[in-house]
C-alpha positions as CSV (number, residue, x, y, z in Angstrom):
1,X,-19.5,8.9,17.4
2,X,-17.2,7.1,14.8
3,X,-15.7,9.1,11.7
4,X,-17.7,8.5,8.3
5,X,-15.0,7.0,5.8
6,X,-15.5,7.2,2.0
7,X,-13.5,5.6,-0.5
8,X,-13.3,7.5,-3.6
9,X,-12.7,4.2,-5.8
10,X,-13.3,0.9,-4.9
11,X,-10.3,-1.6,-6.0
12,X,-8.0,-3.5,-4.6
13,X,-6.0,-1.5,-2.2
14,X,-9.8,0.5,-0.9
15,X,-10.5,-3.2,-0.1
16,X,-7.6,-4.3,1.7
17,X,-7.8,-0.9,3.8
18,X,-12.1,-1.4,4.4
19,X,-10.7,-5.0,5.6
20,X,-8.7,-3.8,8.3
21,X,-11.1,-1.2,9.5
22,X,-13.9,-3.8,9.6
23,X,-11.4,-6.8,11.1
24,X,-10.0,-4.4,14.0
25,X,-13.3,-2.7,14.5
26,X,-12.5,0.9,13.5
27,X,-15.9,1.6,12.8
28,X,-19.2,0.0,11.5
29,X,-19.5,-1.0,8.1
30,X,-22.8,1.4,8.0
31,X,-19.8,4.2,8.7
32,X,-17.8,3.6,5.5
33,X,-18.9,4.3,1.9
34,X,-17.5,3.7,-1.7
35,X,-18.4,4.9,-5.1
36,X,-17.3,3.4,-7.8
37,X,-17.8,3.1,-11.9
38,X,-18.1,-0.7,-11.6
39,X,-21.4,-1.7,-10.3
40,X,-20.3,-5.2,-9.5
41,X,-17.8,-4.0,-7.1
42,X,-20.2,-1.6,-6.1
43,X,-22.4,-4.6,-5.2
44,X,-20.3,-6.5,-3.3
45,X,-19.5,-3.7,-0.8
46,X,-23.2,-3.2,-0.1
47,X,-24.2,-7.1,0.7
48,X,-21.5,-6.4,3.7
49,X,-23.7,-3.3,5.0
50,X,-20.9,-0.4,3.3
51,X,-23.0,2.2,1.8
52,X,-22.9,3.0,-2.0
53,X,-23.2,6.5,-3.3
54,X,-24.0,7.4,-7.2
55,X,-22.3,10.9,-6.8
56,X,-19.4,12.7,-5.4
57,X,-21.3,15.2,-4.0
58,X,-23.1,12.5,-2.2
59,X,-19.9,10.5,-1.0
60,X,-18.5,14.0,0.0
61,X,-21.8,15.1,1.9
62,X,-21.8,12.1,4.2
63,X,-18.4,11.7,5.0
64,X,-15.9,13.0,7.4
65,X,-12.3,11.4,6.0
66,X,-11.9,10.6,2.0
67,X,-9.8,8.4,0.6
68,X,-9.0,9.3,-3.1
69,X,-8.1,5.5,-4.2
70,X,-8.4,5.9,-8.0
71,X,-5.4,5.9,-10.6
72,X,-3.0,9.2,-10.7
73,X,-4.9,9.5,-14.4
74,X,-8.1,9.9,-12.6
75,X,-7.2,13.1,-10.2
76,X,-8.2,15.2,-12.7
77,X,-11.5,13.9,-12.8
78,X,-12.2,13.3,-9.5
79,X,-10.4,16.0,-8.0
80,X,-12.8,18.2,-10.1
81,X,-15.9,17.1,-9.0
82,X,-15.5,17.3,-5.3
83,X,-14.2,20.6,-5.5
84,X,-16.8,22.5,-2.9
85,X,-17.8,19.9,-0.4
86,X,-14.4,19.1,0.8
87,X,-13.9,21.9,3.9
88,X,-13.6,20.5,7.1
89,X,-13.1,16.6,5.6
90,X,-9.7,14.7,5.8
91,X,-8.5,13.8,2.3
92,X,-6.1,10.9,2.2
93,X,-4.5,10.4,-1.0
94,X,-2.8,6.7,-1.8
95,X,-1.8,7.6,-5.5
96,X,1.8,7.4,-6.8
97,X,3.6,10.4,-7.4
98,X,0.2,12.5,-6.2
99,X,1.7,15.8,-4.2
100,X,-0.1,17.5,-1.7
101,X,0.5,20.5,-3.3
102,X,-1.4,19.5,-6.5
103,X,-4.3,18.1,-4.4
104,X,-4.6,22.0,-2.6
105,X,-4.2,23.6,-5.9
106,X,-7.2,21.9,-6.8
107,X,-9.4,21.6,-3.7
108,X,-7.9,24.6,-1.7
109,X,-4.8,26.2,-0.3
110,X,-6.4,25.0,3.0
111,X,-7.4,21.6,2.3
112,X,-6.9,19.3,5.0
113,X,-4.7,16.3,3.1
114,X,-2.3,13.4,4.2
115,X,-0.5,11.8,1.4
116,X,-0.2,7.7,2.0
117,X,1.7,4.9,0.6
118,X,0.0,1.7,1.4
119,X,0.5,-1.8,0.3
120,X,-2.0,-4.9,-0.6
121,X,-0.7,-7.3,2.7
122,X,-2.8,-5.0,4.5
123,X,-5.3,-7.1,3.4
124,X,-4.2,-10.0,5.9
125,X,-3.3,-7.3,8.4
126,X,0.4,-7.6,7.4
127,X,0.9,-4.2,5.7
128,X,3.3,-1.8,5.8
129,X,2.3,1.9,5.1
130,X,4.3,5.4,4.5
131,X,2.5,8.3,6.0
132,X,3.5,12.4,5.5
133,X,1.7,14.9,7.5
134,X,1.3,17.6,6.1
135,X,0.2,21.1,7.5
136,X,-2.3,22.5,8.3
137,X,-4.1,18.8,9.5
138,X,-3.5,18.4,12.8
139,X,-1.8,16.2,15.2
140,X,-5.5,15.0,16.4
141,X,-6.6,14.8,12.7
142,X,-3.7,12.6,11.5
143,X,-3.7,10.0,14.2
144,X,-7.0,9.3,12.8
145,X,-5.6,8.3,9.5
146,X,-2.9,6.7,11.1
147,X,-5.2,4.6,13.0
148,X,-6.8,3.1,9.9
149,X,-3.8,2.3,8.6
150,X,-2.2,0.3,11.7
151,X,-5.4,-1.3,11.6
152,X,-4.2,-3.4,8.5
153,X,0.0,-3.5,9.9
154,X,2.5,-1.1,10.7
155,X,2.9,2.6,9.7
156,X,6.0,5.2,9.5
157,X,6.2,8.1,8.8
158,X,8.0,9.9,6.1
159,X,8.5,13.7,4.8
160,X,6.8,14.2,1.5
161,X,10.2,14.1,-0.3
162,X,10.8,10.8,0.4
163,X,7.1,9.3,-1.0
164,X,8.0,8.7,-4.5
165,X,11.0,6.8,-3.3
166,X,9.7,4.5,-0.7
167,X,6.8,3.4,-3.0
168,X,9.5,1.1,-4.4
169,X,10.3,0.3,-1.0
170,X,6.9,-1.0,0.3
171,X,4.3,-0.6,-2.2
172,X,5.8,-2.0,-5.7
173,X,8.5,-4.4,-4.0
174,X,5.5,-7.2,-3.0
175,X,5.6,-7.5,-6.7
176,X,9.5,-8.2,-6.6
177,X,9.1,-10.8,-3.5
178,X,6.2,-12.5,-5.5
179,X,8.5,-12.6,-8.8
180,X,11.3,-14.3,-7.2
181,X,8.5,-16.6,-5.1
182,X,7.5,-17.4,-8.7
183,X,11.0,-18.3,-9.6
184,X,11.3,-20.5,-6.6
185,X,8.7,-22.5,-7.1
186,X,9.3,-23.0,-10.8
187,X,13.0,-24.0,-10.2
188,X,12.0,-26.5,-8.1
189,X,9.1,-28.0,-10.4
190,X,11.8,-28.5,-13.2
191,X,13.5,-30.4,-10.3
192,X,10.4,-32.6,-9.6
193,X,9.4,-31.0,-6.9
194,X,5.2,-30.5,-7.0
195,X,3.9,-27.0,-7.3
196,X,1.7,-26.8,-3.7
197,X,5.1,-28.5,-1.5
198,X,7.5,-25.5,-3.2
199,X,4.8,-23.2,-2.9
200,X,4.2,-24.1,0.7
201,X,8.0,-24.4,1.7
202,X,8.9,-21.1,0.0
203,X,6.2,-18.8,1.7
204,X,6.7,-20.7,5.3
205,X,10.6,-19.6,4.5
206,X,9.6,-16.0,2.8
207,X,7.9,-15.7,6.5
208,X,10.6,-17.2,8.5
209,X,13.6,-14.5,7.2
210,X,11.2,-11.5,7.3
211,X,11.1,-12.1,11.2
212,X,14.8,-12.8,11.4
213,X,15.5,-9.8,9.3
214,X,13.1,-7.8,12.2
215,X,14.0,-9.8,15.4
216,X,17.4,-11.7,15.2
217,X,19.4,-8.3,15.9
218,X,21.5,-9.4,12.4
219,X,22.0,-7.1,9.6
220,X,20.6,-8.7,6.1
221,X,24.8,-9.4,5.2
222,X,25.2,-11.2,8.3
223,X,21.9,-13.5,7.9
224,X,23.4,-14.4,4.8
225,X,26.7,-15.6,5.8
226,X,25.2,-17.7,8.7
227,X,23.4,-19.8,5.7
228,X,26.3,-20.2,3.6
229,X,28.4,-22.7,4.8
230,X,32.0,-22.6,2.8
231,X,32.2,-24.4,0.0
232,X,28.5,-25.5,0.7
233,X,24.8,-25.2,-1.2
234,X,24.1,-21.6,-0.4
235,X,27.5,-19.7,-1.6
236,X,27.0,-21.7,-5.2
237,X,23.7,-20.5,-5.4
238,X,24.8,-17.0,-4.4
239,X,27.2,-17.5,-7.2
240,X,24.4,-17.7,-9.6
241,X,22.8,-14.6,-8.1
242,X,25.9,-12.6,-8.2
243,X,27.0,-13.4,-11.5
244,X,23.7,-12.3,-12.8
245,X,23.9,-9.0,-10.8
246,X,20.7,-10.0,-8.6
247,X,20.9,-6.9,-6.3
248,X,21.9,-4.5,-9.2
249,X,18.6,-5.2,-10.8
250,X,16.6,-4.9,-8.0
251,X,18.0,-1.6,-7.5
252,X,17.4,-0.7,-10.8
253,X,13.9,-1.4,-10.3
254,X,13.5,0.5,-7.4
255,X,15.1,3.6,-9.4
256,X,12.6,2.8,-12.6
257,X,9.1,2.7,-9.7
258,X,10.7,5.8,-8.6
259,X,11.3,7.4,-11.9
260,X,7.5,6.5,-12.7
261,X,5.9,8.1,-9.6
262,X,7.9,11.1,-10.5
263,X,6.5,10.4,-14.4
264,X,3.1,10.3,-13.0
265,X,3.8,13.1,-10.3
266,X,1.2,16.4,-10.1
């Protein structure tokens, strides 16, 4: 008999995680549920057979793993009104800078919780996701969790020190791919180039290094002197990069996500 999964919140990331249960046949749409202030969303999950519940009680009741996918500002809240029909279930938190320890303090010292650290590729079953296990949930009891998250990619596993940090590893840094995606495709539409060729021809290459970063047996330094021929294309556009210190500030940015989840952290 499958697990009942609940999605406390029903956005963006509930969806992409629902979609790789549903794509890699974790269970039955009639096994997962969401509950959600907006209606509309609320709506569209039950045309696909997903059941809808009005309270947390009732989301609670009829489920065996919860997933708390609603803003850090919302724990409060939420945490609040499931307090009492949580024993037994399998909380999975995908909040930034959300402890376990802060989730216990409000549910119970004995609260069975994994902390996770998803991103929105999982959508097209192309995710990455950070996973902490956390006593007491057992080994049994987190390979369920872990299961629903490599139905939507790949999953490591982290300590919970290190879950601030790697949300600007895997969870933020899309943003920072799509930015400089952005940037591509703009450069080249000052150039004359149209928007859907660029847009095409940097995605197709976005996808092309990602698997040599993974499978070429190269380190990221020595991928980039393989496309920079001396005195060629590539080192004067790396010239450009440099001089405006393009790996500074994308360190920097990883340091400000962190500094936020840490902001945000309970």
């Amino acid at each position: 008999m499958a697990d009942k999964i609940c999605f406390i919140g029903a956005g963006n990331m509930a969806g992409a995680i629902i979609e790789g249960i549903l794509s890699k046949k974790v269970c039955e749409a009639s096994d997962i549920g969401v509950i959600d202030i907006s209606r509309e969303k609320c709506k569209k999950f039950a045309k696909r057979g997903i059941n809808v519940y009005d309270t947390y009680e009732a989301a609670a009741k009829n489920s065996d793993i919860i997933f708390l996918s609603v803003k850090p500002q919302n724990y409060d809240e939420v945490l609040d009104a499931l307090r009492g029909y949580t024993d037994g279930k399998i909380i999975v938190s995908i909040a930034a800078g959300i402890s376990t320890k802060f989730i216990k303090s409000k549910l119970g010292k004995d609260s069975l919780v994994v902390r996770a650290m998803p991103n929105t590729p999982l959508l097209l079953g192309c995710g990455a996701t950070a996973l902490c296990h956390v006593a007491p949930v057992t080994d049994q009891q987190f390979d369920k969790v872990k299961r629903i998250f490599e139905a939507g990619g790949s999953v490591d596993i982290l300590p919970e020190d290190k879950m601030n940090a790697v949300i600007s590893v895997n969870s933020s840094s899309p943003a920072y791919v799509y930015l400089f995606a952005k940037a591509v495709i703009d450069g080249a539409v000052k150039q004359g180039i149209d928007y859907d060729t660029a847009k095409g021809l940097i995605a197709k290459t976005l996808e092309g290094s990602a698997k040599m970063i993974m499978s070429s047996g190269y380190s990221p330094d020595e991928l980039i002197k393989m496309v920079s021929s001396p005195g060629g294309t590539t080192l004067k556009a790396l010239e450009a990069l440099y001089e405006h210190d393009f790996e500074g500030a994308i360190i920097d940015a990883m340091q400000r996500c962190t500094k936020r989840a840490e902001e945000l952290g309970k």
